[in-house]
C-alpha positions, 0 to 999 in steps of 0.5 A, spaced: 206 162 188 200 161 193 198 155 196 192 152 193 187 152 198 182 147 196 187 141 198 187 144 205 179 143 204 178 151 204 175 154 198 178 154 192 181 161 190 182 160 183 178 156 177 176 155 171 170 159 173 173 163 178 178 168 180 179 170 187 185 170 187 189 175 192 190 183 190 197 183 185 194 176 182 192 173 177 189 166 176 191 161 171 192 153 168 198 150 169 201 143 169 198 143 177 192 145 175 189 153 177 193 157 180 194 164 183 200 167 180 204 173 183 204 179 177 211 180 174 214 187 176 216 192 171 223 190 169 221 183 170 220 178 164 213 178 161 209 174 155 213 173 149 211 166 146 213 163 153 207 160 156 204 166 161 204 161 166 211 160 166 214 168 164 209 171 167 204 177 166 204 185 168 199 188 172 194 190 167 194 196 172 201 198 171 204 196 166 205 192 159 209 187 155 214 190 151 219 186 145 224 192 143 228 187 139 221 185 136 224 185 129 230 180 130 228 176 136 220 175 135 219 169 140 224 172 146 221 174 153 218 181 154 219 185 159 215 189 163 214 196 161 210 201 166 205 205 163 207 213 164 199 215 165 192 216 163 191 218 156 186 220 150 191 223 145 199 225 146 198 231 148 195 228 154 203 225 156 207 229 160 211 229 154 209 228 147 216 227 145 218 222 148 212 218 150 206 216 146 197 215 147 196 208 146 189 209 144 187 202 144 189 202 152 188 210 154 195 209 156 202 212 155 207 209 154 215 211 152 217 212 145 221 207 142 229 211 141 235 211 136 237 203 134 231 200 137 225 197 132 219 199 130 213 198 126 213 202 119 205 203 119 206 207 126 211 213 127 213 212 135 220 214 135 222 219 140 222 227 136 227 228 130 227 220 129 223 216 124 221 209 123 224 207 116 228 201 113 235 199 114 237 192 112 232 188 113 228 191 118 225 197 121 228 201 126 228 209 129 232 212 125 235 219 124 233 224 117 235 221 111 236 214 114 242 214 119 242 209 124 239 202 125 242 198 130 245 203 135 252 201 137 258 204 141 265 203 144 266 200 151 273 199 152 276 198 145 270 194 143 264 195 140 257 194 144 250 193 143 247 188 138 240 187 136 242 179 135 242 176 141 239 178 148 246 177 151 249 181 147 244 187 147 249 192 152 250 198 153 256 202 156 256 205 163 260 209 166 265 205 159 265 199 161 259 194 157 253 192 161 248 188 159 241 191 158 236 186 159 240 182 162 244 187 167 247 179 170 250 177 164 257 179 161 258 182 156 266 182 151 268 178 146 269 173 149 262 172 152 258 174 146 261 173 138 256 179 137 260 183 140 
C-alpha cells in the first residue's frame, strides 16, 4: 500500500479523476478514500465477489482472474493466472493443445485440465478432453463422459474435491498438498471432503 501523499501536503497520486499511481499500481476507492494499490502476482488471490480493493487485481499487463472451481464455488477468490502471450487465433500459442486465444483480450492462456470445470458453450479442454455434463455440472471430461471431479490416492486416502477450497489437494511426492492453498492441511481430519 502507498502513503497517501496529499495528507503531507504533496500532490495527490491517485482520485476520482486521476491516476498517477506508481508503475505496477492501481488506483482505487476504499474505506480510506482513493488509494494506490500494489498488483497482485500471478499465483496471488484476485477479483472473485470480494471487493478489488480488498482481494486485489492482476496486472492487466500480465496476468487475469481465474475461478477453476468456478461451477461449485462461484463467489471464492480467483487467483492470478498468467497470460502465456500475444494472439489472434490458437495457433498463435505456442502450443494449442494445451493453451488457448482469448480473442476478446489477444491473449493465451492454459486450457482447463481433466476434472477442472468449464463452460458448455466453449471447448477449452486440454486435447483428448471435452466439456460435458456430469452430475450436476460441466467438467473437462475424457471421450464418452469419463472424468468429472479428478480425485486421487495420497496415503490411503482420497484427495482432490471441488467442494471445498481447503479441500482442493493434489498428491506430491504421495503425500496430499493443497492446490490453491499450499499452507493449508489437507486428510481427513482437516477436511470432511477428503
Amino acid at each position: 500500500m502507498y502513503c497517501d501523499q496529499s495528507a503531507s501536503g504533496g500532490p495527490d497520486p491517485c482520485s476520482d479523476s486521476v491516476d498517477n499511481c506508481p508503475e505496477g499500481s492501481y488506483c482505487i476507492f476504499t474505506g480510506l478514500g482513493y488509494q494506490c494499490k500494489k498488483y497482485a502476482k500471478v499465483g496471488d488471490s484476485c477479483g472473485g465477489f470480494i471487493a478489488p480493493s480488498v482481494q486485489g487485481l492482476c496486472n492487466p499487463e500480465e496476468a487475469y482472474c481465474l475461478n477453476l472451481p468456478f461451477c461449485h464455488l462461484p463467489d471464492t477468490p480467483e487467483v492470478c493466472a498468467a497470460y502465456m502471450g500475444d494472439c489472434e487465433s490458437d495457433k498463435d500459442c505456442s502450443d494449442s493443445t494445451k493453451m488457448y486465444c482469448d480473442q476478446s483480450e489477444g491473449k493465451c492462456k492454459d486450457r482447463f485440465k481433466l476434472g477442472d470445470c468449464c463452460y458448455s458453450s466453449a471447448q477449452l479442454c486440454v486435447k483428448g478432453k471435452e466439456c460435458g455434463f456430469n452430475g450436476d455440472k460441466y467438467y473437462c471430461q475424457g471421450p464418452g463422459g469419463s472424468g468429472g471431479p479428478a480425485f486421487e490416492i495420497c496415503n490411503n486416502q482420497a484427495c482432490g474435491g471441488r467442494f471445498s477450497l481447503d479441500c482442493e489437494c493434489a498428491c506430491d511426492k504421495g503425500s496430499p498438498k493443497c492446490v490453491l492453498y499450499p499452507t493449508d492441511l489437507c486428510g481427513p481430519a482437516e477436511c470432511a471432503a477428503d
